[in-house]
N, C-alpha and C positions, 0 to 999 in steps of 0.2 A: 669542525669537520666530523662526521659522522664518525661511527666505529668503523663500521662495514669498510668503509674508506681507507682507513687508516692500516686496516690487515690486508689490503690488498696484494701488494707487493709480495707477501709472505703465501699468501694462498696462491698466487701464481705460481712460485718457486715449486711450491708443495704439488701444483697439478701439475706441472710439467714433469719433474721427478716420477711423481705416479703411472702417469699416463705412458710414458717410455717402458716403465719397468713392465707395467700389464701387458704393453704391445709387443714388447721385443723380447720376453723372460719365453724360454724354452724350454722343457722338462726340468727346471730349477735353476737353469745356468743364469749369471749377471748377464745384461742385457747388452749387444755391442755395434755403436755405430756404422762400423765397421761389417756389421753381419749380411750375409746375400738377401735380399727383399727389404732393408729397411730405409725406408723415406726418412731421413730426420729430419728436412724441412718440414715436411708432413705432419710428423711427431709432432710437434712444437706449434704447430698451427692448430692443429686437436685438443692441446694443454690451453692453450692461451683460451682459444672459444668454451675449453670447459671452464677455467677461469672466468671468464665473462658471464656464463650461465651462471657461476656460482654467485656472483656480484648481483646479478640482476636479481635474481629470488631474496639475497640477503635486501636489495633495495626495496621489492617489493611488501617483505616485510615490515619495511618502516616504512610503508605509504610513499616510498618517492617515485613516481610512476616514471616520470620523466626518463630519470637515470636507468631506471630496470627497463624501458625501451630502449633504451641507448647501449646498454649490454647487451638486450639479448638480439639486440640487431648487427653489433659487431661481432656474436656468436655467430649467427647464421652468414655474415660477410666472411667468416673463418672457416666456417665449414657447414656448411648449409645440409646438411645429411645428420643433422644430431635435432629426433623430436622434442625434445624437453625446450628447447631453445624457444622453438614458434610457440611450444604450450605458453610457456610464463611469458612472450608476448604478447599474445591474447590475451592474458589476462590481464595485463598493465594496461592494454587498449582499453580493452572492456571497462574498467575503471576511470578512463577515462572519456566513454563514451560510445566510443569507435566499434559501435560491434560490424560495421561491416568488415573492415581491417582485422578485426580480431577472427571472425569467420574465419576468413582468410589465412589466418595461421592456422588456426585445428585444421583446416583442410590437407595444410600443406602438411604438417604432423601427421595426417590419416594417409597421407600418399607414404611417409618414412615406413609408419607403422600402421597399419589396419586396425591392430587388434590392442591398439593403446586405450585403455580405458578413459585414462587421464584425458585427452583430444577427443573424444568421445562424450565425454561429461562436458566439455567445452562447446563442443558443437551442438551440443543439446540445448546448454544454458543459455547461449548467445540465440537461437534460435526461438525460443521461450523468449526471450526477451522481444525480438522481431516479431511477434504475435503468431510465429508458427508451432502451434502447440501440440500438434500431431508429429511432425519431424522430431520435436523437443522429447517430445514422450517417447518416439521410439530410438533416438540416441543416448537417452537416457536409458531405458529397457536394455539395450546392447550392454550398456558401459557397466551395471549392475550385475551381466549375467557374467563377465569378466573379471570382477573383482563386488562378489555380493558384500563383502563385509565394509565398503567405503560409507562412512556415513554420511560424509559432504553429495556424492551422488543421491543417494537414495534422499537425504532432505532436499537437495532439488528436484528431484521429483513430486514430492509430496506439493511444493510451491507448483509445478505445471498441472499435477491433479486440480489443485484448488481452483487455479483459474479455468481448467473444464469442469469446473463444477463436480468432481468427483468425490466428495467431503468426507466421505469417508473413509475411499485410499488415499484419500492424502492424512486425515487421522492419524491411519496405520502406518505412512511413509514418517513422521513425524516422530511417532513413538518406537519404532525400529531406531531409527536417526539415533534417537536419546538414548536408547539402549546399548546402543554401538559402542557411543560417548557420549557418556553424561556431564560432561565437561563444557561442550559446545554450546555455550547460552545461547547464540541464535536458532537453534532447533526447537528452545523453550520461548523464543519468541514468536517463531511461526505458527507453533501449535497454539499458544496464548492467543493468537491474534486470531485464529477460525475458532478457536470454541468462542471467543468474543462474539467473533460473527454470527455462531452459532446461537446465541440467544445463551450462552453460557458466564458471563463478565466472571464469577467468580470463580469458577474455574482458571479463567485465562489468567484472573489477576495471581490464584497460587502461580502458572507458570513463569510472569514476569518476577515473581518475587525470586524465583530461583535462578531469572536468569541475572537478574542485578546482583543477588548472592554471589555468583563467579565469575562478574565484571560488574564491580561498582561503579564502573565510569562509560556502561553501555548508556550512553543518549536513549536509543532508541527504546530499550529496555521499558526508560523512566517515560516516553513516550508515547509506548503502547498500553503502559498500565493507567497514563492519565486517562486514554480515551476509554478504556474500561472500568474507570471506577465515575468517570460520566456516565456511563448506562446505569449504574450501580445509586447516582444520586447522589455519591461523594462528592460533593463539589470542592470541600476543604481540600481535600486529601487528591483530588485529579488538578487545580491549581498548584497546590505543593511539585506533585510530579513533574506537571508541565514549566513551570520554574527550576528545578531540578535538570528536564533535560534540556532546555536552554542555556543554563549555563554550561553544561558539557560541551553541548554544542548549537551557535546564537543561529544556523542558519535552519534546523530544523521547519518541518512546518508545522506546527503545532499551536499554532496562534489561535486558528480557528476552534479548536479542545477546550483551551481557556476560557477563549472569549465566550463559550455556548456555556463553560459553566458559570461564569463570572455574569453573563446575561440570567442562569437559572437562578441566580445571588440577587437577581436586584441591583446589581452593582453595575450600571447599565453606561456608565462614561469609560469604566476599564475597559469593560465588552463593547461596547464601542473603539477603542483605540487596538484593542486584538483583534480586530473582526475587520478592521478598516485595511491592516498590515496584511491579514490574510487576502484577503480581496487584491492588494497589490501585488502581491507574490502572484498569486493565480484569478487572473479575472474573470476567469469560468467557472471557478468555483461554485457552482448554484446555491449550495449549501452557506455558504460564508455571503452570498450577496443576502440572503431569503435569512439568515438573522442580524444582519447588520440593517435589514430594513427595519425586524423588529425590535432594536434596540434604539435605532432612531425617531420609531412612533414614538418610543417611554420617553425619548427627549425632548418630545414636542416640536422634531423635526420631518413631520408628515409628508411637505414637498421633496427634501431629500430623497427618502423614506420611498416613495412612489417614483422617482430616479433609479433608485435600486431594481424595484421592481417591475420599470418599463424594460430594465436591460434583462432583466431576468427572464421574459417574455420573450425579448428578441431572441435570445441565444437558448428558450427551451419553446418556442410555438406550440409545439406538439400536447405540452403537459400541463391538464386540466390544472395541475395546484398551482401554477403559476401563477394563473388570472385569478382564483380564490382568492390567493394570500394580498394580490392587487386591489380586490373585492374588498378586503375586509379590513385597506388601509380606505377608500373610499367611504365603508360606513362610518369610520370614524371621525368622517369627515360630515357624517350625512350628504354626503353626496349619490343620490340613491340609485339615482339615474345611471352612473358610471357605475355600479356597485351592479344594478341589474345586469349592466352591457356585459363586462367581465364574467359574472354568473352563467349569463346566459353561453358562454361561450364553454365556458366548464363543463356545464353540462352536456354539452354540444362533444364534448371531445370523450367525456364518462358518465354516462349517463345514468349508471348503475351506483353513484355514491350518495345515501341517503343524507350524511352531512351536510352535502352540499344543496341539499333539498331545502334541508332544517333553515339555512343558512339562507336560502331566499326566502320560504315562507316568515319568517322574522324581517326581515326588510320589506317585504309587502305590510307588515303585518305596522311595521312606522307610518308606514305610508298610511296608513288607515287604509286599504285595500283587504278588510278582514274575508272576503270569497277566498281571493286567490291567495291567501295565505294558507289560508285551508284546504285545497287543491294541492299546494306544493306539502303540505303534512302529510297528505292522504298519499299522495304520490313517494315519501320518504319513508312509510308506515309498509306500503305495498312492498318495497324493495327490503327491510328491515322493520318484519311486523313487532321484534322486541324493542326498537327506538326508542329510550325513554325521553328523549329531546323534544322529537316529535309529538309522543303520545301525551306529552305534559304541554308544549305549548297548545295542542288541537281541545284538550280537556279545559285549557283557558278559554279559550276563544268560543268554544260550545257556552261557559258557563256566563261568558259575557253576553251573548245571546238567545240568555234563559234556556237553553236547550240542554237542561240538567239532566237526564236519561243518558242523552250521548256524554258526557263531561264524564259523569259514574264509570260509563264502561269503559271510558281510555283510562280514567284514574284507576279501577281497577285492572287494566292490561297491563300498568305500568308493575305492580306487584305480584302478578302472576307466576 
């Protein structure tokens, strides 16, 4: 049986006692049922639903959501006019999913009290979550100018900043947060996770180091710093992590972390079986399909391999790398024809990427089609005159047809 459980009985007694004495205590006199205005059914109905509030907050802090709705719903059955009650049932919903239900209580909390920060911050976050990120911002903006020194408010903010792309107040919402309290390791995760983004890994990785520091048993911690020390090239050390936060905890998604360093490894059957799991979990993952394809070229599973990336096509039409990375499981195939189709379509959708130029002029160029490989240089040289791809295959191709004058000037444009 839980603790929380086990004191119940006793913190009832204790809130009821209270509760009477605050309600009925008169310029210092003992409290008397017996007194003109006092309900003591009433009394005891107030005791018990504070009772219940208390149960549910202790439940919510062990993760039992279930039971912390179940209190703070025979809270509000008790007396439906105390906002704390709807607050910490929102938030067990929301935990569990329900953010319309959870709404639903900060609302009813904002009818008790207006000017509840706490319902406020609720309605903010639940909304942010709903993809209304102007509502979020501005219920958050209220709930901060009511209690500016909350730091759980203002780092939810910084998280609605970030999804408006506002990077740098959210920055500052972040580093406020941790100043607040520097205790709160998720504040050193969200900030870790945009300087990440930001083109910063080492930076983010000092923040996960601090936030593992004051929860050695944060998952997400170990997590965020795998997928940062993959930008970083650590492949040893972001596999460690990612093993690390799996075993904290097995449902993580972080397969796909792994499996792209364990692919940078060489070690291409592991990345393959992380890469395959990711894909299961989420099978829109673009990312997780588009290197689980190139893990199964290294396997010499090329049919698969172009299974991956006809579904990749389907579910991204739109986007030119699709059909590339489809392209250039085709050359490997020499299959040239399919290789051009794909290309041509690339192009068709970006016309502006010299790569992709590179990348047909060299398949023309198998083909023995040495013009139109050099059209497709000329044309990847035009869009990106520093190309050293281009400018080195076009310097071949001139010097194969004696045209050593022009071969000179691209091999010197190459060193320019």
């Amino acid at each position: 049986m839980p603790r929380w459980q086990m004191s119940r009985r006793f913190v009832r007694l204790g809130a009821v006692v209270l509760s009477i004495v605050a309600t009925t205590a008169r310029a210092g006199e003992p409290p008397r049922p017996d007194a003109p205005g006092v309900d003591l059914a009433y009394l005891v109905r107030k005791a018990r639903a504070w009772s219940e509030i208390f149960c549910g907050w202790v439940a919510l802090e062990h993760k039992d959501n279930d039971a912390a709705i179940a209190h703070f719903g025979e809270a509000i059955r008790l007396d439906p006019r105390i906002p704390s009650a709807h607050i910490g049932r929102a938030r067990a919903l929301g935990r569990k999913g329900d953010d319309v239900a959870a709404l639903a209580d900060c609302e009813a909390a904002l009818r008790l009290d207006p000017e509840s920060a706490e319902a406020l911050h609720g309605r903010g976050y639940f909304l942010g979550r709903r993809g209304d990120l102007d509502g979020a911002l501005a219920n958050l903006n209220e709930a901060i100018r009511l209690d500016p020194s909350s730091a759980d408010i203002i780092a939810h903010r910084g998280i609605v900043r970030w999804k408006r792309n506002q990077l740098d107040r959210a920055i500052a919402d972040f580093d406020e947060a941790i100043r607040l309290n520097p205790d709160e390791p998720l504040s050193f995760v969200n900030r870790g996770q945009l300087r990440t983004r930001l083109g910063k890994p080492r930076e983010g990785v000092a923040d996960f180091d601090e936030a593992i520091r004051l929860d050695p048993q944060l998952a997400v911690g170990f997590a965020v710093r795998a997928e940062a020390r993959l930008a970083l090239k650590e492949y040893d050390r972001a596999i460690a992590d990612a093993n690390e936060a799996l075993r904290l905890d097995p449902q993580l998604d972080i397969y796909r972390i792994r499996g792209e360093a364990q692919m940078k490894k060489g070690e291409h059957l592991k990345a393959f079986n992380d890469l395959d799991e990711a894909v299961r979990r989420d099978p829109h993952d673009l990312d997780c399909r588009r290197y689980r394809a190139y893990v199964l070229v290294a396997l010499g599973e090329s049919d698969r391999a172009i299974a991956d990336l006809d579904e990749l096509v389907r579910l991204a039409p739109r986007d030119a790398w699709a059909y590339k990375e489809r392209a250039v499981v085709w050359i490997s195939r020499k299959d040239w024809d399919r290789a051009m189709s794909d290309f041509d379509e690339a192009v068709r959708l970006d016309p502006l990427d010299a790569a992709m130029r590179v990348a047909r002029g060299q398949v023309e160029q198998q083909r023995g089609r040495l013009d139109r490989a050099i059209a497709e240089f000329d044309e990847a040289i035009r869009i990106n005159p520093r190309d050293v791809t281009a400018l080195g295959n076009r310097a071949n191709l001139w010097h194969q047809r004696a045209e050593y004058d022009r071969a000179l000037a691209d091999a010197e444009a190459i060193f320019r």
